[in-house]
C-alpha positions as semicolon CSV with decimal commas, in nm:
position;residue;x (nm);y (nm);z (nm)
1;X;3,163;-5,620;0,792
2;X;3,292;-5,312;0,606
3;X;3,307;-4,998;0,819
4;X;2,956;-4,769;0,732
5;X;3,159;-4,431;0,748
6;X;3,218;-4,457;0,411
7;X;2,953;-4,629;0,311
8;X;2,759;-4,350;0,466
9;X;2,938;-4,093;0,316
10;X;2,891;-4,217;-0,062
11;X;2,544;-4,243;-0,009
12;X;2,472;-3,919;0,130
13;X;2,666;-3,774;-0,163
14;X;2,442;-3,976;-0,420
15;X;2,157;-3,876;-0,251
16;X;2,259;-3,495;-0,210
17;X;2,332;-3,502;-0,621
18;X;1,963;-3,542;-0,639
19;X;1,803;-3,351;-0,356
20;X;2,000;-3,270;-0,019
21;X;1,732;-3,268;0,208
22;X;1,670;-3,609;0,215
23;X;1,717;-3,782;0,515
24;X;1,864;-4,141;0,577
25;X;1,726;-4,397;0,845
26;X;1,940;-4,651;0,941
27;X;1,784;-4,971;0,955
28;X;1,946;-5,171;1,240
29;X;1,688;-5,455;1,237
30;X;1,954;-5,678;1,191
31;X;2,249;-5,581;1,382
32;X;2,333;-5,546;1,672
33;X;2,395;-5,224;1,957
34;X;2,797;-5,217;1,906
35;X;2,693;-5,164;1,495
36;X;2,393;-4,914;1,587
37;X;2,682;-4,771;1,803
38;X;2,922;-4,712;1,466
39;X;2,621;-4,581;1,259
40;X;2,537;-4,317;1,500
41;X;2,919;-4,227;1,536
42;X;2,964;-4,249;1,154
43;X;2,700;-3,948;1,137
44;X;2,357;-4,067;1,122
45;X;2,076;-3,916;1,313
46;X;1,771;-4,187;1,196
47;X;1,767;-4,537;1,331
48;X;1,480;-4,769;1,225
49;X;1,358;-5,049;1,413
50;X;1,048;-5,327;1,329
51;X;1,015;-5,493;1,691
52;X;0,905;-5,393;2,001
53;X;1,197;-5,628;2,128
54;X;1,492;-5,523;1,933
55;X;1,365;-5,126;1,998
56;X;1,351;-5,138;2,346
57;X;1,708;-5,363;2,300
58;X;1,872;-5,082;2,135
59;X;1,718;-4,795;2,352
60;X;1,775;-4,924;2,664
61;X;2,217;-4,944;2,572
62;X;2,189;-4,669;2,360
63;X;2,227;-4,230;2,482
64;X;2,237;-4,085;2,182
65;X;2,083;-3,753;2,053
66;X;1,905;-3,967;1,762
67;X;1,576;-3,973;1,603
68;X;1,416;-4,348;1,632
69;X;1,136;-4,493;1,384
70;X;0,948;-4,736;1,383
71;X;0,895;-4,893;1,038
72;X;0,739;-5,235;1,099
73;X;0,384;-5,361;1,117
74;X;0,280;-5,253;1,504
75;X;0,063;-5,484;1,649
76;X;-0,224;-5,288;1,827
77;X;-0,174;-5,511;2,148
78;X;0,218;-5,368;2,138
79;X;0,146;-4,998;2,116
80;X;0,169;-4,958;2,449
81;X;0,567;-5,044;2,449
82;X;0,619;-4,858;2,137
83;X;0,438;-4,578;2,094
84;X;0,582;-4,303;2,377
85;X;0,915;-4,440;2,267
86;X;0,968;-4,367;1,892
87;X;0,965;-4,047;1,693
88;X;0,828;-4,159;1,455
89;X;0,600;-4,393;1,310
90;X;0,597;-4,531;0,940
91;X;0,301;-4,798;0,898
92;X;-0,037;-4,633;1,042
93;X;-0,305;-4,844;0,801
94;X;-0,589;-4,926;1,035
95;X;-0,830;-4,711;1,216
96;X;-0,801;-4,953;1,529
97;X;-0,399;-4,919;1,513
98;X;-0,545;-4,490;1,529
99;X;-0,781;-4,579;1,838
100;X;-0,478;-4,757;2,034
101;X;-0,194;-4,483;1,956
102;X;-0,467;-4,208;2,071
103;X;-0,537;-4,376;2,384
104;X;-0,161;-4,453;2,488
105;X;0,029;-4,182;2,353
106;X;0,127;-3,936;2,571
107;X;0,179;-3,654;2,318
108;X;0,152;-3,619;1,935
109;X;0,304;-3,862;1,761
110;X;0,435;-3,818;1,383
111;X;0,309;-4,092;1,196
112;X;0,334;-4,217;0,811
113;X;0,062;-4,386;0,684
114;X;0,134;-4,666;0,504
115;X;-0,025;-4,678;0,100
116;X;0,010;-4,999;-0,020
117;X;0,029;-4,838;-0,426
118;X;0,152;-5,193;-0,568
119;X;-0,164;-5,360;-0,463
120;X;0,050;-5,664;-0,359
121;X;-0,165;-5,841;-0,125
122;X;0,162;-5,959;0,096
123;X;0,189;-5,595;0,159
124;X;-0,003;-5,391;0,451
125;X;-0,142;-5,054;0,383
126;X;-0,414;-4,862;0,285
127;X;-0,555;-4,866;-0,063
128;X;-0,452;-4,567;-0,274
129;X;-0,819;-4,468;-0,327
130;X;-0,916;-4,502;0,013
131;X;-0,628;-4,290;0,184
132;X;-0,770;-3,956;0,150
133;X;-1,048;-4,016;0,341
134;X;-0,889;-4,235;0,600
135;X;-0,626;-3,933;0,650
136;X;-0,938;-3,725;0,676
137;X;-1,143;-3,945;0,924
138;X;-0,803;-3,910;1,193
139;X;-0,902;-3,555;1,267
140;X;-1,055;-3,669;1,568
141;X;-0,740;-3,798;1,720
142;X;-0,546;-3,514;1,839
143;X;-0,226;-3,756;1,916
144;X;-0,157;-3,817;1,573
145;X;-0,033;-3,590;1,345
146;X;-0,002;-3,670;0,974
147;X;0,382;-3,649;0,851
148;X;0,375;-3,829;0,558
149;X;0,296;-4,115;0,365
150;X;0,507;-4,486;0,316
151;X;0,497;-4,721;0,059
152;X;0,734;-4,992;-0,027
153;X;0,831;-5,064;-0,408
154;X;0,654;-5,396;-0,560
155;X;0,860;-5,710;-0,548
156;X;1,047;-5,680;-0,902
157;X;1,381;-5,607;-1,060
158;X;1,199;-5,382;-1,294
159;X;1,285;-5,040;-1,273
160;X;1,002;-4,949;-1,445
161;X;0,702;-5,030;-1,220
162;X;0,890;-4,980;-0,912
163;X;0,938;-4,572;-1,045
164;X;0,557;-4,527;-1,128
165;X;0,466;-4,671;-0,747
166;X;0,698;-4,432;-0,630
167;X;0,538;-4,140;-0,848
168;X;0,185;-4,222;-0,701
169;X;0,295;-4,220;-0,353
170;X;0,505;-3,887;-0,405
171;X;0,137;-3,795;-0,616
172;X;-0,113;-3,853;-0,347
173;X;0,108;-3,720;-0,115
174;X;0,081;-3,380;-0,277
175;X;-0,352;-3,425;-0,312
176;X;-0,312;-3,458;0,100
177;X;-0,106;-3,197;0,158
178;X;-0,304;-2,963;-0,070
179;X;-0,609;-3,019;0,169
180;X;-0,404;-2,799;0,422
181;X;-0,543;-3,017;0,721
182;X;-0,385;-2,895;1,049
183;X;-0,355;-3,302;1,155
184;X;-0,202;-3,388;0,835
185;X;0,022;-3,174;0,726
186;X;0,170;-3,468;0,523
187;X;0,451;-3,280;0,342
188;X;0,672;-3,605;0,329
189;X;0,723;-3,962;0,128
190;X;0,889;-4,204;0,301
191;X;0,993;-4,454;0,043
192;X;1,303;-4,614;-0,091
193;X;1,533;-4,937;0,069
194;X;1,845;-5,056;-0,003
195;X;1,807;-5,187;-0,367
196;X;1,604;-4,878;-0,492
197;X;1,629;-4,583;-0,299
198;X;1,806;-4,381;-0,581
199;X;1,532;-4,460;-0,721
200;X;1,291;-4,328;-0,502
201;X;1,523;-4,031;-0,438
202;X;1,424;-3,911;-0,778
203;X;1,058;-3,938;-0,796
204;X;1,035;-3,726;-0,412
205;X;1,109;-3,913;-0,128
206;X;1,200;-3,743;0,195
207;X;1,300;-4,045;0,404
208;X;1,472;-4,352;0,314
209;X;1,493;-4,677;0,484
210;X;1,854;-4,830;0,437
211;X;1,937;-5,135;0,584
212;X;2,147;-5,395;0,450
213;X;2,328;-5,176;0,234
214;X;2,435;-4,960;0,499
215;X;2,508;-5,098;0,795
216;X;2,519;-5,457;0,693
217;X;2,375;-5,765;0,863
218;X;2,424;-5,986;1,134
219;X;2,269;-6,322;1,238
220;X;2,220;-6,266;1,574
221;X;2,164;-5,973;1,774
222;X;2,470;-5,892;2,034
């Protein structure tokens, strides 16, 4: 595989031509620790994980000063091997998922919740019209606070549609984060993968979730 210092390096300079506070996770779902190893090295700070498995994989080899998210679907019987572990957390979309992190988190935990604005029904996530008051209803759990939102861009090559789901995350982001909730500060979008997060860059994302196009991918992990 190609080395990801300079793949790293061109895409931080396309993103910083757009907005240089945006900050790139790593997705290392699909390699393994020696590549995590040459991301961190090549300058990143964000690793992403979607397993319980291949997190605890990773964090058990790797010392690193990083920052590690979870971006997967997190079963609510597996918060208990997650939750103390991660940073953050991109797909809260279920008050019962709330309940669990509450009861085994040991402090705070910064948490995306996850708007599913393509209405794709093979995608998790809260409706756009219901997220509001689902942000609203966490007040009661003091170990989550409200980052951000995530989304991920419909399944199409059109450039099009997958720009206007990025404008209504990056939209009802703002409406949150105009409430001024102390839980939910929600100041960020966390949108944008390998084929589109230019894209997302654009219309106001914060975080994006590189994988493939970064650091590659292998078929097993080493």
């Amino acid at each position: 595989m190609k080395p990801i210092k300079p793949i790293f390096e061109e895409i931080t300079e396309q993103l910083s031509a757009v907005n240089n506070t945006i900050q790139i996770i790593a997705v290392t779902k699909q390699v393994g620790i020696e590549r995590t190893k040459e991301a961190i090295q090549a300058g990143v700070h964000h690793l992403g994980e979607n397993r319980p498995e291949g997190l605890s994989q990773k964090l058990e080899a790797i010392d690193e000063n990083v920052s590690w998210h979870y971006i997967g679907n997190l079963q609510t019987r597996k918060v208990k091997d997650v939750i103390n572990e991660i940073d953050y957390l991109h797909s809260l979309d279920r008050l019962s998922l709330a309940k669990e992190i509450q009861k085994r988190a040991t402090r705070p935990v910064n948490c995306f919740v996850q708007v599913n604005v393509s209405a794709e029904e093979s995608k998790s996530g809260i409706e756009p019209e219901d997220t509001i008051n689902f942000i609203e209803s966490l007040e009661a759990y003091d170990n989550i606070k409200v980052v951000g939102l995530m989304t991920m861009a419909p399944n199409t090559s059109d450039e099009s549609v997958i720009r206007e789901a990025f404008k209504g995350l990056k939209s009802l982001q703002l409406q949150v984060s105009e409430k001024n909730w102390a839980h939910a500060p929600c100041t960020e979008c966390s949108m944008g993968m390998s084929n589109d997060y230019l894209i997302a860059a654009q219309e106001g994302a914060s975080f994006v979730r590189i994988g493939t196009a970064l650091v590659g991918a292998e078929s097993e992990e080493k």
